[in-house]
C-alpha positions in Angstrom: 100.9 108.5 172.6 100.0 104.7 173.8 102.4 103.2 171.4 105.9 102.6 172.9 109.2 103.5 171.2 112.3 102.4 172.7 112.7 102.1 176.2 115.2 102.9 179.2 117.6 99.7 177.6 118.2 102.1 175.4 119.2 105.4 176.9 122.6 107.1 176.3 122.1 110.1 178.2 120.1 111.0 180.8 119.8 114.7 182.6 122.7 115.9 179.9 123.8 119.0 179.0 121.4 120.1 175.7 124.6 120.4 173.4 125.9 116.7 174.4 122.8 115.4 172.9 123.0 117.4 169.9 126.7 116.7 168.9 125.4 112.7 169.4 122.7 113.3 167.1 124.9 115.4 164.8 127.3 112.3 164.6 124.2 109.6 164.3 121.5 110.9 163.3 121.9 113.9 161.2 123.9 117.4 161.3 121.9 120.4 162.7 122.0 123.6 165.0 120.2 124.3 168.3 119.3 127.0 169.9 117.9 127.4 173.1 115.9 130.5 174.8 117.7 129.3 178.2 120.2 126.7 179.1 119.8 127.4 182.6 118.9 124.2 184.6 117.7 122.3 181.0 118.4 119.1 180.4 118.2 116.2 177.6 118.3 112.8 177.3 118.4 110.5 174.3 117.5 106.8 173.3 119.2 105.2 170.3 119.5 102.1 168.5 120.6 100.7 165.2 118.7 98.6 163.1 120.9 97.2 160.1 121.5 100.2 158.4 118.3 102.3 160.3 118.9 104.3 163.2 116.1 104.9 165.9 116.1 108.1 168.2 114.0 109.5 171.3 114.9 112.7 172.1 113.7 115.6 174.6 116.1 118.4 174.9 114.2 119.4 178.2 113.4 122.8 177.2 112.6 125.0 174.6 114.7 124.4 171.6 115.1 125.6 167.9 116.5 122.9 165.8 117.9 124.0 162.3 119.5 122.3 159.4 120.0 123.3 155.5 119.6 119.3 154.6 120.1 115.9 155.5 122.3 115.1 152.7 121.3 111.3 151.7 119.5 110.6 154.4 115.7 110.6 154.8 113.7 111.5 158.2 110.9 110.3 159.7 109.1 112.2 163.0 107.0 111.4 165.1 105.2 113.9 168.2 105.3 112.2 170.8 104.1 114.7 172.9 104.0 118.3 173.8 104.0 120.7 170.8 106.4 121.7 167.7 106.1 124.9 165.3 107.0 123.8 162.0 108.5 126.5 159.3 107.9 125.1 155.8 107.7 126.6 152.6 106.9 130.0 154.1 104.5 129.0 156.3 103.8 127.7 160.2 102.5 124.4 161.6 101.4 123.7 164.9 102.1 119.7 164.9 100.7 117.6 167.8 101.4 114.6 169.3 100.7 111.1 167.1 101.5 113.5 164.2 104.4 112.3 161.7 106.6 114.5 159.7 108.6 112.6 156.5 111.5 115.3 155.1 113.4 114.7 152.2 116.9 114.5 152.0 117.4 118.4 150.2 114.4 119.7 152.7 115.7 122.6 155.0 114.7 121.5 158.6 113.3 124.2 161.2 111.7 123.5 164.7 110.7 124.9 167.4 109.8 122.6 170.2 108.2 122.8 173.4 110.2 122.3 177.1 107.8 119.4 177.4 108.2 118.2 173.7 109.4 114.4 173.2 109.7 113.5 169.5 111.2 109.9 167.8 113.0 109.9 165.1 113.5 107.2 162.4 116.6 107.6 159.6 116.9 106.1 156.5 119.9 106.1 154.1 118.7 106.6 150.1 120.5 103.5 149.8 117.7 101.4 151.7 115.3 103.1 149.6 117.3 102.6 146.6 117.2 98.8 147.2 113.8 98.4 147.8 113.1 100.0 144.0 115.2 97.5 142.3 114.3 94.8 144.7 110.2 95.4 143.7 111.0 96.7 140.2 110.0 99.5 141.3 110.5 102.6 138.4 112.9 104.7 140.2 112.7 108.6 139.3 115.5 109.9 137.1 116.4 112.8 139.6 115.9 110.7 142.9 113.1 109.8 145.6 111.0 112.4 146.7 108.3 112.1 149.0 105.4 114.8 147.8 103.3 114.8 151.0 104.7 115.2 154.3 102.8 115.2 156.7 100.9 112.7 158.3 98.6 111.6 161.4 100.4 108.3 162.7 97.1 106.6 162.6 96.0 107.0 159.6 99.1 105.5 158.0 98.2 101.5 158.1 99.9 99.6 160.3 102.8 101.6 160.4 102.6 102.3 164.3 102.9 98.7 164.7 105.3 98.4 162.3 107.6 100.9 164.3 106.9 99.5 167.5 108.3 95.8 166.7 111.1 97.3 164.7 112.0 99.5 168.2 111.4 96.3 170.3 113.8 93.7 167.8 116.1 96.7 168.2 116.4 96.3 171.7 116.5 92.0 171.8 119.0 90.5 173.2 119.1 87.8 170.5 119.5 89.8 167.6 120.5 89.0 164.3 122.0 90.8 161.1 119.7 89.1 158.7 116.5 89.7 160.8 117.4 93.4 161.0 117.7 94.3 157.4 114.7 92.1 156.8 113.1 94.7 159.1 114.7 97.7 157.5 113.4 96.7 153.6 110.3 95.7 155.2 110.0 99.4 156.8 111.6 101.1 153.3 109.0 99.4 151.4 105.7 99.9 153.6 107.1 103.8 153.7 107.1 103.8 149.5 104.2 102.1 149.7 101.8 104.1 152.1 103.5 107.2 151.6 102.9 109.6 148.6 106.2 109.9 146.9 107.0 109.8 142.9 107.8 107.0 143.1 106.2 104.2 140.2 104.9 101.1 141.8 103.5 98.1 139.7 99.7 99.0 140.0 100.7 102.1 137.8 100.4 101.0 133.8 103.7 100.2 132.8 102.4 103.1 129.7 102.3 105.3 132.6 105.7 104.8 133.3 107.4 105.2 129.7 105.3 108.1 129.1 106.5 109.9 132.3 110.2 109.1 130.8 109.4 110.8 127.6 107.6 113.6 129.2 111.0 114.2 131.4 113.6 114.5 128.5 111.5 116.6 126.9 110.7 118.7 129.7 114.4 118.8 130.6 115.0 119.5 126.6 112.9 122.3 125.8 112.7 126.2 127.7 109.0 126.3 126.9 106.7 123.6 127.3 102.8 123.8 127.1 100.9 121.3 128.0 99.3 120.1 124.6 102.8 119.2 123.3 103.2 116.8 125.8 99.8 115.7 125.4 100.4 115.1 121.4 103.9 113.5 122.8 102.0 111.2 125.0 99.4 110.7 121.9 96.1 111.2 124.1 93.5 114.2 124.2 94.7 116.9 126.7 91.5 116.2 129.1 92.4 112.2 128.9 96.3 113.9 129.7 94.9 115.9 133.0 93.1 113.0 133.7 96.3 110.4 133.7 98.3 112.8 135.3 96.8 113.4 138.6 95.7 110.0 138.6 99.1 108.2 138.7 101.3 111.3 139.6 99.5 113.5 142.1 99.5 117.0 140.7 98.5 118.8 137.3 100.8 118.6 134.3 101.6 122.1 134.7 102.6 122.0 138.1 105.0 118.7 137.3 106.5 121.1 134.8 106.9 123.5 137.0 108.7 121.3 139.7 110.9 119.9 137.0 112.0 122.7 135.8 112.3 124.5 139.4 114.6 121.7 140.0 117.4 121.9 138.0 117.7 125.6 138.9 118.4 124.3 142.2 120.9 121.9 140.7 122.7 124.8 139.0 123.0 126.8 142.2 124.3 123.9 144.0 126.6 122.9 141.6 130.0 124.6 142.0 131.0 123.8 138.1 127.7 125.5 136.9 128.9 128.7 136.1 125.9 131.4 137.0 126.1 135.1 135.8 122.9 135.8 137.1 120.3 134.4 138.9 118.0 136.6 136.9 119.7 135.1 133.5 119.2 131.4 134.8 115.6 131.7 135.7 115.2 133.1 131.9 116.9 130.5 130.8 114.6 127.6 131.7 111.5 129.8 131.4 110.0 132.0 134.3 110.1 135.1 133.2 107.9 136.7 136.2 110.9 137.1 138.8 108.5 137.3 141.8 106.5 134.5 140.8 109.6 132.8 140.4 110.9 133.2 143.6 107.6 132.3 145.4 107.7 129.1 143.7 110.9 128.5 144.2 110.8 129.1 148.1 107.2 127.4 148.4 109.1 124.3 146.6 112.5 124.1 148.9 111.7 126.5 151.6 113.9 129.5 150.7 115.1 131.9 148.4 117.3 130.6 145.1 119.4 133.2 146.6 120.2 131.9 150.4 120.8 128.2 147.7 123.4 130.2 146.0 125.2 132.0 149.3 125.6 127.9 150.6 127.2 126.9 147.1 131.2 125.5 148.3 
């Protein structure tokens, strides 16, 4: 890639050992495992800066390396190839991402790459706070069970102006003449362009403000009722159920049943994590809120969060 992020002013180490790097980036950047095929003669080196409340990391672990994690907590990601190749697990499947390519993962998203000895990758972390700021800073309608971003994957250039973007935030980073002020300007400035140019469920002012207390309704009674079909909601939201389709994946990105679907899939996963919930079954608990095809259950559930309700449970403390 032609665009340059962070240079040598900003190296902290420099032919390491693989694990230095990755207990720095545990401690900055975000907890995970590594795993490498052979340690023998590799080594890493890492750039990083902060940026208000951002931090900004080049890595290349110098050969090649698995990098695992079961989530980020309240932090969000972003990626970017900057060269040599990565094999992506997600949601059951494999992706071959190449350089210039971008990568946005949620804070509850398991993480699992495979990198190449050659591979370089930047990495951009944002706190939920940041995000959270932005929301109430734009009057922004900020969803009931937190951000999510919907699509994750990108190609660098296609995302408008947000190369550049990243390239002056990197190069302020590294100024000598630095200011607080001017570096959270350039963190809300980031955190909004990112809700802005990046699908998420987020509700921004070009969607109807109708939109917006129909989705509320549609939620609590979603979250209220074991089985929903779509023309109630459609009587609920007092339109025809081809008007309702149409709304729907207009101003939220996927069909009504498929939102249901997610909503529901989604405080199953807050039951398993949740130590207080008290679970006899996971069998029972997927009754309870409605799937009563156990296979189809558990491919929706893994194709949604990348793995089984089960291997949730097994990491409840």
């Amino acid at each position: 890639m032609s665009v340059l992020f962070l240079t040598e002013q900003s190296l902290i180490f420099e032919f390491a050992e693989p694990q230095d790097v990755s207990n720095y980036v545990n401690k900055y950047i975000g907890r995970h495992c590594i795993a490498l095929t052979d340690y023998r003669g590799v080594r890493a080196s890492l750039s990083h800066r902060a940026l208000a409340d951002l931090d900004l990391c080049r890595i290349t672990y110098g050969g090649s390396v698995r990098v695992s994690s079961s989530a980020l907590n309240d932090v969000y990601h972003i990626q970017v190839l900057l060269r040599g190749s990565c094999l992506w697990r997600v949601k059951g499947r494999y992706l071959r991402l190449r350089p210039g390519e971008l990568i946005v993962i949620n804070p509850d998203d398991p993480v699992d790459f495979t990198y190449s000895e050659d591979c370089e990758k930047f990495i951009l972390k944002v706190p939920l706070k940041v995000l959270e700021h932005v929301c109430v800073e734009q009057r922004w309608a900020y969803p009931k069970h937190g951000i999510r971003f919907i699509e994750t994957l990108y190609h660098l250039a296609d995302v408008e102006g947000l190369a550049a973007l990243l390239a002056m935030m990197c190069k302020e980073a590294e100024s000598e003449n630095r200011t607080y002020r001017v570096d959270k300007s350039y963190q809300y400035i980031f955190a909004a362009k990112m809700l802005s140019l990046l699908k998420s469920n987020v509700l921004r002012p070009k969607h109807n403000a109708t939109i917006v207390v129909m989705l509320e309704k549609i939620d609590s009674y979603i979250d209220g009722n074991m089985d929903v079909r779509v023309e109630e909601l459609a009587d609920l939201a007092g339109v025809s159920v081809r008007v309702f389709y149409t709304l729907f994946e207009r101003h939220v990105g996927v069909s009504p049943k498929r939102y249901i679907r997610g909503r529901k899939l989604d405080r199953v996963r807050e039951c398993l994590t949740d130590s207080a919930c008290n679970i006899k079954s996971i069998t029972e608990l997927a009754f309870d809120y409605g799937f009563v095809h156990l296979g189809r259950f558990a491919n929706f559930y893994k194709d949604r969060f990348g793995e089984l309700p089960s291997e949730t449970l097994m990491r409840r403390t």
